[in-house]
N, C-alpha and C positions, 0 to 999 in steps of 0.2 A: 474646427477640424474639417477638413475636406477627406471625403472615401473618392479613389479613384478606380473605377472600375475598367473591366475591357471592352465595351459596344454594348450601345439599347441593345436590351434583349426582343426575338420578334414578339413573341407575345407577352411582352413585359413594357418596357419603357417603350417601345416602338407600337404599341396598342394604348397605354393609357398616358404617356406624354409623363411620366416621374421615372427618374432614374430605378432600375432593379423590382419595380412596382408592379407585379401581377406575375412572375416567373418564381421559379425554384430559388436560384440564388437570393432573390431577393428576399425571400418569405426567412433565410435565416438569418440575411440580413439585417431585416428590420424587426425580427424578435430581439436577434443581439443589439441593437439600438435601444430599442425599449427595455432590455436589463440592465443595460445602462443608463438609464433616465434623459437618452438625447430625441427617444421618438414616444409618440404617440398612437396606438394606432387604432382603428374603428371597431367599434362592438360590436357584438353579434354576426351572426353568420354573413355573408353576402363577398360577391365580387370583387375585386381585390380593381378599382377604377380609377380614373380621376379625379371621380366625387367622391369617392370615400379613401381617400389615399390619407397616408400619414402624415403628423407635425411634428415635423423636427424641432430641436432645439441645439445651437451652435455647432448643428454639423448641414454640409452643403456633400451635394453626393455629383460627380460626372462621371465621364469615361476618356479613356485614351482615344478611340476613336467617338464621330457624333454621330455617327451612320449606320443604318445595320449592313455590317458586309455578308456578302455571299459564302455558305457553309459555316459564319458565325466567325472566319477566321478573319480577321485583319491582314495585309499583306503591309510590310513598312513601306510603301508607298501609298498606303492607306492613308497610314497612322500620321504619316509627314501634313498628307497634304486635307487630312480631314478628321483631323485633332487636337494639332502640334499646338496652332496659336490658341487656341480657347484652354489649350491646358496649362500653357504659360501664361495665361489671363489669370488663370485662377488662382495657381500659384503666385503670381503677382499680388493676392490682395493684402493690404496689410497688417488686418487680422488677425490673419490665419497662422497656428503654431505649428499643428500637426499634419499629415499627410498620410491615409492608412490604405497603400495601395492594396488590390486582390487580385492576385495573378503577375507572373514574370513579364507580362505585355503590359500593364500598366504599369509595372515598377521599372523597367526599362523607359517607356512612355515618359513617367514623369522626371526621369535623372536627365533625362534629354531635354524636354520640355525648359529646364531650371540650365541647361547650358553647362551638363557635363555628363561625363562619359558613364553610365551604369557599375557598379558593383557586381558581383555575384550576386546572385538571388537566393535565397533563404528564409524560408518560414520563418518571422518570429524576426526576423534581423532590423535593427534601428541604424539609422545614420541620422548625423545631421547635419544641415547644411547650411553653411554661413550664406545670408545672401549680400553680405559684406555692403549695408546698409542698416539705416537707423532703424528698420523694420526688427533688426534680430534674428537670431537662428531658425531656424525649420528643422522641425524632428519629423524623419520619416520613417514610420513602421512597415515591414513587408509582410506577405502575408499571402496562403494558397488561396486563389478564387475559391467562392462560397458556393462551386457549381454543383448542379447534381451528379455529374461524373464523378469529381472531389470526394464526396460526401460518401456516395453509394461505393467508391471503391478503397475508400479510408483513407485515404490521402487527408483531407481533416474530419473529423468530427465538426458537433453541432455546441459541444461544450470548449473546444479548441477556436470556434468560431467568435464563441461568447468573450473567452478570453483573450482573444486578439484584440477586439471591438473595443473590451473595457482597459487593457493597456494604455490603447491609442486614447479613449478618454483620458484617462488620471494625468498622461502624459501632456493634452492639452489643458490640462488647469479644472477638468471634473465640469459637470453641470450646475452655472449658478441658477437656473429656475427652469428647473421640468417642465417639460408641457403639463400642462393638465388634460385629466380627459371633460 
């Protein structure tokens, strides 16, 4: 499963070098990961770093852009020229079933990235996408960024978060071996 997000956060991934790792979004992100059995995360209290950062299991996490842009917004000439091909990498791998974007900038991001034109955007909305190769389909989940704006003005919950997370699991075939802690 790949999560695509919108941009390192600055003091998240752009401080500790792991996608969503040390910011807001992140922290419900990688809770809902771990009630999913795809993360792991460190004990006891302390800093949320790159030495105590999570282990995932058969999930890979990027963003539509790879850069933190200015005011946090991407502009699509950002997103083109310092995104586009890493995000058609990823989706390239062969792998990979699922795709659980956060936010209409990645979910836009990655219909483009895969070589075609976005959908409407919608909480909760699945498509899927022939890569019309031996690889097989790609199922993609949409889904509201996990930001604190989101959050704090109801746009999602933290239980709507969970349930997004573990769709896009069951939908990629479930966890065969959890991390351990």
């Amino acid at each position: 499963m790949l999560i695509v997000g919108l941009a390192p956060g600055y003091h998240g991934a752009n401080r500790t070098g792991i996608p969503f790792w040390g910011d807001g979004a992140g922290e419900v992100l990688y809770d809902a990961l771990a009630a999913a059995g795809c993360a792991h995360l460190p004990a006891g209290p302390g800093p949320r770093t790159a030495a105590r950062g999570p282990r995932l299991q058969q999930v890979r996490i990027t963003n539509a852009v790879k850069c933190v842009p200015p005011k946090n917004r991407p502009t699509p000439a950002e997103v083109r020229t310092c995104g586009m091909a890493y995000l058609a990498a990823e989706l390239a791998a062969p792998e990979l079933r699922v795709v659980l974007t956060l936010g209409r900038l990645a979910f836009d991001a990655t219909f483009r990235a895969s070589g075609r034109r976005p959908p409407r955007f919608a909480h909760g909305l699945e498509q899927v996408l022939d890569r019309g190769d031996p690889r097989g389909q790609l199922r993609l989940v949409a889904s509201y960024h996990f930001s604190r704006y989101n959050l704090n003005t109801g746009v999602l919950s933290t239980d709507q978060a969970r349930t997004i997370v573990a769709r896009a699991v069951a939908l990629s075939g479930g966890v065969t071996d959890p991390p351990r802690g």
